[in-house]
C-alpha angles and dihedrals in degrees: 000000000000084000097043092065097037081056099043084043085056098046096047090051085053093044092050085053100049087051097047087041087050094046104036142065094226093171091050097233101140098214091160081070091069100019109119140050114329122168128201088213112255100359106061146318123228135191120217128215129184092324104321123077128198134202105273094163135016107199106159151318119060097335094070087054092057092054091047094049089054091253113115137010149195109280089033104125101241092177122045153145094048129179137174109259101174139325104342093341137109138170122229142130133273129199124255142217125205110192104174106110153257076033107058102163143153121226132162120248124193105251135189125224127201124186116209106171104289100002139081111214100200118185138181136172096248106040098026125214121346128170129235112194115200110256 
């Protein structure tokens, strides 16, 4: 019996921590903030969720491309790995195209996103700043 409550003591202490862990950000990363639709206008739309966003549209430019040569589609993550850095603001990585042949090729590159009210200011060393607007 001893045993019996030293057990149901330790599964109740798990189960309070699942719950806290489900219902909390305990890392205080604020994905909610950017989860959701967001559209850099003519090239793709991509929708966020807790830190990692995946294609959910391929509308033009070189990621049309991608789609046509075979290299990328709609439901491939193109943003990952993300964690707050500072107010409204985490570091990640976003997914690259290189279109330039005969080396058409797709990398990952550290990225920065900022969120100002409505807009994703997403930056990286090689393409520079670009803006995603909530759809």
């Amino acid at each position: 019996m001893k045993m019996f409550g030293k057990s149901l003591g330790i599964i109740i202490i798990l189960a309070i921590i699942g719950f806290t862990m489900a219902s909390c950000d305990l890392f205080g990363d604020n994905f909610e903030l950017f989860n959701g639709d967001w559209e850099r206008v003519g090239l793709y739309v991509v929708t966020f969720n807790n830190g990692n966003g995946v294609f959910k549209e391929l509308n033009g430019g070189i990621w049309s491309s991608a789609k046509n040569a075979g290299q990328i589609n709609i439901g491939e993550q193109c943003y990952r790995n993300f964690k707050k850095s500072s107010d409204n603001e985490w570091t990640g990585e976003i997914r690259i195209y290189n279109s330039s042949s005969p080396h058409q090729t797709l990398r990952w590159e550290s990225c920065t996103i900022k969120l100002d009210d409505q807009t994703l200011r997403v930056s990286t060393s090689s393409t520079g700043s670009f803006n995603l607007t909530k759809k």
